[in-house]
BAKE-441491 format. One record per residue (C-alpha): x, y, z. Coordinates in Angstrom, 3 decimals. Layout:
> xx:yy:zz
> X:Y:Z
...
END
This chain:
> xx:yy:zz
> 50.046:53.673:-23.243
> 47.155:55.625:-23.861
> 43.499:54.818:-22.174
> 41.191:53.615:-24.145
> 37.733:55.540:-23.630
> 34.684:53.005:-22.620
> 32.493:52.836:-25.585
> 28.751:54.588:-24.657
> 26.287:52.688:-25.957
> 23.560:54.606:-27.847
> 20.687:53.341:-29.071
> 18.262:54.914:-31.065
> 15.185:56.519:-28.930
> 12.278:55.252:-31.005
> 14.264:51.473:-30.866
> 14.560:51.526:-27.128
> 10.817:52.726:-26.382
> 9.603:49.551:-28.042
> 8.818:46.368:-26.526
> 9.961:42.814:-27.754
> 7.150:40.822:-28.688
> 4.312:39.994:-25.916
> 4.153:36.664:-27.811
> 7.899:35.373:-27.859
> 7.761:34.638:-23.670
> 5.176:31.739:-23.979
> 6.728:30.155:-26.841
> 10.104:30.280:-24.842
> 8.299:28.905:-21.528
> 6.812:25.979:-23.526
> 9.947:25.155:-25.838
> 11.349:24.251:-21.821
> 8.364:21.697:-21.599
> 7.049:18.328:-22.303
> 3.977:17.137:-23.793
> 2.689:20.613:-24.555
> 0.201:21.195:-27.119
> 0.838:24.496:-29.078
> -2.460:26.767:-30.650
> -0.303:29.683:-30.456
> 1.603:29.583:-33.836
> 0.638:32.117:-36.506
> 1.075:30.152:-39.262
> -0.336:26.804:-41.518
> 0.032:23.361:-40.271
> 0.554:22.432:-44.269
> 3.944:21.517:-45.822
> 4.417:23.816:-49.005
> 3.067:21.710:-51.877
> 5.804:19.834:-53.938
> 4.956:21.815:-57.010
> 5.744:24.873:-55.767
> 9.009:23.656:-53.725
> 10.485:21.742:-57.192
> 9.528:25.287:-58.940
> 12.290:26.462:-56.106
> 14.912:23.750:-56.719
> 14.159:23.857:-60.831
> 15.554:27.671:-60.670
> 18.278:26.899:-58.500
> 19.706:23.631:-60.783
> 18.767:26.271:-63.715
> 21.272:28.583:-62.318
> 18.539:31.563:-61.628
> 20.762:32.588:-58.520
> 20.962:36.546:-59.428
> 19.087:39.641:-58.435
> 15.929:39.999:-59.741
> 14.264:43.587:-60.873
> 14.080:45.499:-57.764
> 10.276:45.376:-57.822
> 10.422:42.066:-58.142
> 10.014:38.900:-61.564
> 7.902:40.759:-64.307
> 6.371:37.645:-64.228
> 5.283:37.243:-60.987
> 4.608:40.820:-61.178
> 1.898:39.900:-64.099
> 0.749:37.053:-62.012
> -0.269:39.047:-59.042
> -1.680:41.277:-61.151
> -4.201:38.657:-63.305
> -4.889:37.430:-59.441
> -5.835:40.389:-58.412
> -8.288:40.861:-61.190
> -9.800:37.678:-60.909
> -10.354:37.182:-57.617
> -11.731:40.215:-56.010
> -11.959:42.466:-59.001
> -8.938:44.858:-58.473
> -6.912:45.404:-61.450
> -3.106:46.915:-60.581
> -0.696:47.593:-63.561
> 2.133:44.904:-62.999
> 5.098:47.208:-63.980
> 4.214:49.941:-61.790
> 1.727:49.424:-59.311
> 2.975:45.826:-57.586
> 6.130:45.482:-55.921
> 7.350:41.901:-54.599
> 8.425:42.154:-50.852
> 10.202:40.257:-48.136
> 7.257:39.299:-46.595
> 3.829:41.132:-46.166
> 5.846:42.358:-43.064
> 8.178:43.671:-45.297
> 5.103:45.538:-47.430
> 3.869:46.952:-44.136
> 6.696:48.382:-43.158
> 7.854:49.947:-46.913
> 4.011:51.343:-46.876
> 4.291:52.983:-43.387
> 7.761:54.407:-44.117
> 6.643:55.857:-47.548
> 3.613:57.873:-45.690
> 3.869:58.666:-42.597
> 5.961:62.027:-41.234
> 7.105:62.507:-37.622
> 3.841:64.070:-35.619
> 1.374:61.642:-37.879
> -1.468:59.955:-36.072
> -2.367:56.311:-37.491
> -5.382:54.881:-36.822
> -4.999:50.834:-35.998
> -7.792:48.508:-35.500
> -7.582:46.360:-32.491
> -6.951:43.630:-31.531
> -4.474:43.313:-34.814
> -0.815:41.771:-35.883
> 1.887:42.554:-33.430
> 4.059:44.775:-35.533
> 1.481:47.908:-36.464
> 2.300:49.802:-33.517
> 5.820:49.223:-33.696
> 6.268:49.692:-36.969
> 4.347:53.151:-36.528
> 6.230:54.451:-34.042
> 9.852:53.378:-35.803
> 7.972:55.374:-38.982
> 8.053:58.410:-36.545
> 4.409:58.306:-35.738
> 1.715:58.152:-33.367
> -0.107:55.022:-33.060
> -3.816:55.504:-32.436
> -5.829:52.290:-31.071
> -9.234:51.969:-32.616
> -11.024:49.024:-30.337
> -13.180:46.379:-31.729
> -15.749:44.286:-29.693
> -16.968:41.118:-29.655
> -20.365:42.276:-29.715
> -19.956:43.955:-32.994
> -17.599:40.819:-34.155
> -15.004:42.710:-33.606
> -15.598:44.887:-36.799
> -14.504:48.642:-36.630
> -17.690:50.995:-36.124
> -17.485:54.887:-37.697
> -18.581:55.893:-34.079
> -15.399:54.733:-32.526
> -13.360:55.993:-35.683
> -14.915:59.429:-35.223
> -13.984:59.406:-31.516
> -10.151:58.584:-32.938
> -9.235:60.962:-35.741
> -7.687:64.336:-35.131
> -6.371:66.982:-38.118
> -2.834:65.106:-37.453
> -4.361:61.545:-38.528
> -3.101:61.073:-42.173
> -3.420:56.717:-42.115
> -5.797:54.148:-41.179
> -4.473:50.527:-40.971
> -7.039:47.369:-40.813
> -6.406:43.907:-41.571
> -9.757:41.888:-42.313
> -10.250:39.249:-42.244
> -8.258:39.796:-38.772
> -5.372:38.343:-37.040
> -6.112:38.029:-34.074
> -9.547:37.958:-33.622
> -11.052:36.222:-36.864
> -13.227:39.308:-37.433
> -14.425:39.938:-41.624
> -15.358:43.065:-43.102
> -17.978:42.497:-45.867
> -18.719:44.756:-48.882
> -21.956:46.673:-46.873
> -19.151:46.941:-43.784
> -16.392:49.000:-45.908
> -18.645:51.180:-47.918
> -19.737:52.097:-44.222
> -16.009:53.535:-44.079
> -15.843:55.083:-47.253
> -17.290:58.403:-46.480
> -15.588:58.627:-42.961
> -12.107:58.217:-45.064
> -13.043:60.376:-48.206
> -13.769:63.043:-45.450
> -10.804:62.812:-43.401
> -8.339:62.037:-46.588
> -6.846:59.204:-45.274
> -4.375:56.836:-46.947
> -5.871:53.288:-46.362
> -3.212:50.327:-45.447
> -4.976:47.203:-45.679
> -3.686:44.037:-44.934
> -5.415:41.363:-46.850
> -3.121:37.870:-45.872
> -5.709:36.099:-44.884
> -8.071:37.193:-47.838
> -8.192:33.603:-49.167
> -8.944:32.183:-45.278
> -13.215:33.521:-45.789
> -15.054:30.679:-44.446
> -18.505:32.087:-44.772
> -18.194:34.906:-47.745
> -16.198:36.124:-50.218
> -13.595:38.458:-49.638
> -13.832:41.765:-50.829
> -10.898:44.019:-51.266
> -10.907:47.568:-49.357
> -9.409:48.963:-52.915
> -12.531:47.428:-54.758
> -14.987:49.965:-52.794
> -15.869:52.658:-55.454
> -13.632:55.552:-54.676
> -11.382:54.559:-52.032
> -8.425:52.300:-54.894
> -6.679:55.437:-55.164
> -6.087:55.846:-51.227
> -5.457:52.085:-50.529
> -2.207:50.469:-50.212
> -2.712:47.169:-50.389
> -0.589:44.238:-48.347
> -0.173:40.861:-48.721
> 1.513:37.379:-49.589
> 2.310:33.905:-49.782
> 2.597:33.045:-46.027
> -1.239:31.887:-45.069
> -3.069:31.285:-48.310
> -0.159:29.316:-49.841
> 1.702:27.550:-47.028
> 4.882:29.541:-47.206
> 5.501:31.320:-44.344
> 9.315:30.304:-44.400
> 9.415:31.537:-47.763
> 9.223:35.039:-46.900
> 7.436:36.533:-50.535
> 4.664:39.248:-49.891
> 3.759:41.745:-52.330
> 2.271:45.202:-51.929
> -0.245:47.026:-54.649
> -0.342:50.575:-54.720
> -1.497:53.453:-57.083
> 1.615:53.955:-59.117
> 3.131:57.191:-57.143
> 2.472:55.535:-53.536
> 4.647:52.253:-55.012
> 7.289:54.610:-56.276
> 7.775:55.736:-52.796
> 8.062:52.205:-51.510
> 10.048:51.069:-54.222
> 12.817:53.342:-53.158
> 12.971:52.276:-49.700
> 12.997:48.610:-50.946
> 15.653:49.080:-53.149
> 18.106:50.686:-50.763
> 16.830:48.178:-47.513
> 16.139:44.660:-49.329
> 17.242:44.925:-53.066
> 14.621:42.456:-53.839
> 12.856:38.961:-52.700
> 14.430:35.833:-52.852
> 15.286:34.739:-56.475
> 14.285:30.893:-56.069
> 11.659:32.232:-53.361
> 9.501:34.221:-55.949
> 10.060:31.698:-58.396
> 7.916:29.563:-56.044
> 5.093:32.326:-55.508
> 4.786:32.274:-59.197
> 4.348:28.665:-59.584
> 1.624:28.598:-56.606
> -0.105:31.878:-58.095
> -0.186:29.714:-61.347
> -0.624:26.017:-59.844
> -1.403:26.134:-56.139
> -5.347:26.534:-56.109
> -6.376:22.998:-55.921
> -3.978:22.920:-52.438
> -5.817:26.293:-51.177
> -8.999:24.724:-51.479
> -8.281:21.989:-49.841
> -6.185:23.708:-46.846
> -9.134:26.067:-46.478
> -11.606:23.442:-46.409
> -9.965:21.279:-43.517
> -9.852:24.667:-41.530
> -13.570:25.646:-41.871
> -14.156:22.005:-40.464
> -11.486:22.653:-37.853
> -13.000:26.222:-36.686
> -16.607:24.737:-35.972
> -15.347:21.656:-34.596
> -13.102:23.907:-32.478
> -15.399:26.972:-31.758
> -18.220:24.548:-30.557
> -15.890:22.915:-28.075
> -14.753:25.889:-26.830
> -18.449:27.227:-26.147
> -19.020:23.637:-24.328
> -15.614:24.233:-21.999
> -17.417:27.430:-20.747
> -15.694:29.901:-23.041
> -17.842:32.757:-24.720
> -16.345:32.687:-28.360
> -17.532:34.481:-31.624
> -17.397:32.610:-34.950
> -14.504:34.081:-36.532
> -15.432:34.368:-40.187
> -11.652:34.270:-41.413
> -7.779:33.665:-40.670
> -7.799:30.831:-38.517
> -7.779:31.734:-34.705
> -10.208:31.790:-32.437
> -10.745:34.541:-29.692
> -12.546:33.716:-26.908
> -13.266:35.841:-23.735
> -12.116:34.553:-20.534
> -13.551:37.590:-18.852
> -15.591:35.312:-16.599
> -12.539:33.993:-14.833
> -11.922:37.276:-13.202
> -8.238:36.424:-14.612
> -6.291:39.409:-17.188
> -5.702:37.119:-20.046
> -1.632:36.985:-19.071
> -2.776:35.005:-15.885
> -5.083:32.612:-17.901
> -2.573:32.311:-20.358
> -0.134:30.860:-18.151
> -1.828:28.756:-15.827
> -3.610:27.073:-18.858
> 0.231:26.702:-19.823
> 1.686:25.530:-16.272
> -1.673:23.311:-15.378
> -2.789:21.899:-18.760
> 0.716:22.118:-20.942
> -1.624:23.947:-23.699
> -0.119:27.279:-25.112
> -2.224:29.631:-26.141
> -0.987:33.660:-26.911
> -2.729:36.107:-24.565
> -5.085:38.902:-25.790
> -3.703:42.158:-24.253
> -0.301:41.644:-26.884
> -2.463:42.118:-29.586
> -3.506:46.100:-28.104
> -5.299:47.248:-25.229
> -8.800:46.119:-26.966
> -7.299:42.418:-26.724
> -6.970:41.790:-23.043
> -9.899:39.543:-21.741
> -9.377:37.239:-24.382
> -6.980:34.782:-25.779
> -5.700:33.817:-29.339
> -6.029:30.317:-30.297
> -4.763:28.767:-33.488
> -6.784:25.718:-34.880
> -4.144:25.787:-37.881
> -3.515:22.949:-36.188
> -4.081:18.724:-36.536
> -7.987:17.467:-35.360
> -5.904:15.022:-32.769
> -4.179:17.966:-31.281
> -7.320:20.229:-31.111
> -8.909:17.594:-30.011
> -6.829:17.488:-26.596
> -6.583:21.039:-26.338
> -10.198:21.617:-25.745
> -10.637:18.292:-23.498
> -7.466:20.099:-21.351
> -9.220:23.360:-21.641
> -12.050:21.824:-20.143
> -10.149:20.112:-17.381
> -8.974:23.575:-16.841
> -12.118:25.765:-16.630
> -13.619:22.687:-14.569
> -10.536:23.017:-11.956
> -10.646:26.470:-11.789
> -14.179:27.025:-11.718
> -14.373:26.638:-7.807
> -11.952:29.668:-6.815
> -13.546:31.811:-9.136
END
């Protein structure tokens, strides 16, 4: 009989250098407890609105189970486009320039793939989304932390950029209004940029999700800054805005030959979105704004009630002027934000997502989501305060 030969496992390099998700390991210690009150979820406390979810089940009893166009429904295509145009003054041609996606992770991932070349820096602003580092790296790149402070409300400064970029940088990725630190980006802010990006001729991935989540000014589009369109690949979706983070439906806008690129790795990775999926985006592109207004209403009342209570507990916070977290520092606990994270967790049964998972420029701070009910927020911050109250006399 002959031996069989033990199968080697191989893995691939860039797979094995990355670590799982700093945030997954409190959401698995507090699934194994009681009467634990959760700000740590990324995502809105709303149920998809019923108009949107019987757009879903209308295509499915219709029989609208096929592929779509790669790229995506020409008409949500059109939609996102009219969008767009209307509500921060971008205007992308809908049968070239937009692509529908699996997600805006999916859009980040396509638009990192379809620029960067092994040996490319990126420039990330930190504290940001989990996945930009990652997804660098798997892109065959070098991720390059840019740190934001709280004393600058945690927007990026051309003096720390400058300190960053090399002849090898080719991208710059920011996300205002920011996830995790609630940090915006107005007009003045990005035409700061403009010059330091024209110089360096940098492609420009911006993640807008949480464009529609501006609690104190409009948002304004990195591709609507006079000369920078051309350089910008523009990501986002459904998830935040719309209540449909289950959903899965991003899109990405692009100049025409940067969403080319894209479209190819789409095609051969995803095909397309969900049929019935993007029949819902178009229906809450179309139907849904009454619903945003009011979700986006209910958090601005949420982040002052929340911010204020946090500031009374003992907690320096900034007023995040988008997304809905807040960040505040727990510097003067002496604790890294892992340790504060999880006695809060063991002591108080409140789960919160440390700082430091969100890059090196997160740590002394934690990530609090208020996307959640009044009640609950409510007896967060009252535990919080039992907490820093406790605590307070070994520190």
């Amino acid at each position: 009989m002959t031996q069989v030969k033990k199968h080697e496992v191989k893995l691939s390099r860039a797979v094995e250098s990355i670590q799982p998700s700093g945030i997954r390991r409190f959401f698995d210690m507090a699934s194994s407890m009681e009467n634990i009150i959760s700000l740590g979820v990324g995502e809105p406390d709303f149920t998809t609105p019923w108009n949107v979810r019987e757009a879903s089940i209308h295509s499915l009893e219709s029989g609208r189970t096929s592929y779509t166009a790669n790229a995506g429904l020409i008409e949500l295509r059109e939609a996102i486009s009219d969008y767009m145009l209307e509500r921060f003054d971008v205007h992308y041609r809908p049968d070239d320039e937009v692509i529908v996606t699996v997600g805006a992770s999916e859009g980040i991932d396509i638009a990192l793939r379809s620029v960067v070349d092994p040996g490319d820096d990126v420039l990330i602003v930190e504290p940001c989304f989990v996945s930009y580092a990652p997804l660098v790296s798997m892109a065959g790149g070098q991720p390059i932390p840019v740190p934001t402070f709280m004393k600058d409300d945690f927007q990026v400064t051309l003096e720390t950029l400058e300190e960053k970029v090399t002849p090898k940088t080719k991208a710059l990725m920011i996300s205002f209004p920011n996830n995790p630190t609630g940090g915006v980006m107005g007009r003045e802010d990005l035409e700061k940029l403009r010059s330091f990006i024209i110089e360096h001729d940098l492609v420009v991935l911006s993640d807008e999700i949480y464009a529609e989540l501006s609690y104190d000014q409009e948002h304004v589009s990195t591709a609507a800054i006079e000369g920078l369109k051309e350089r910008t690949i523009l990501i986002s979706g459904f998830s935040k805005s719309f209540a449909m983070t289950g959903w899965r439906v991003g899109y990405v806008c692009a100049p025409a030959v940067y969403a080319a690129a894209m479209l190819k790795i789409h095609q051969y990775a995803m095909m397309c979105a969900s049929t019935m999926a993007q029949y819902a985006a178009l229906e809450a592109l179309t139907n849904g704004r009454q619903e945003m207004e009011e979700m986006i209403t209910s958090y601005r009342q949420r982040r002052n009630f929340f911010v204020k209570s946090l500031r009374e507990a003992g907690l320096s916070c900034h007023t995040p002027g988008g997304a809905f977290y807040a960040f505040p520092s727990i510097t003067a606990s002496g604790l890294t934000s892992e340790q504060f994270a999880e006695q809060l967790l063991l002591e108080q049964h409140v789960a919160v997502v440390p700082g430091h998972v969100f890059g090196e420029g997160g740590e002394g701070h934690i990530r609090c989501s208020y996307a959640a009910s009044m009640a609950q927020l409510e007896e967060a911050v009252d535990r919080i305060a039992v907490f820093m109250n406790t605590r307070k006399k070994e520190w």
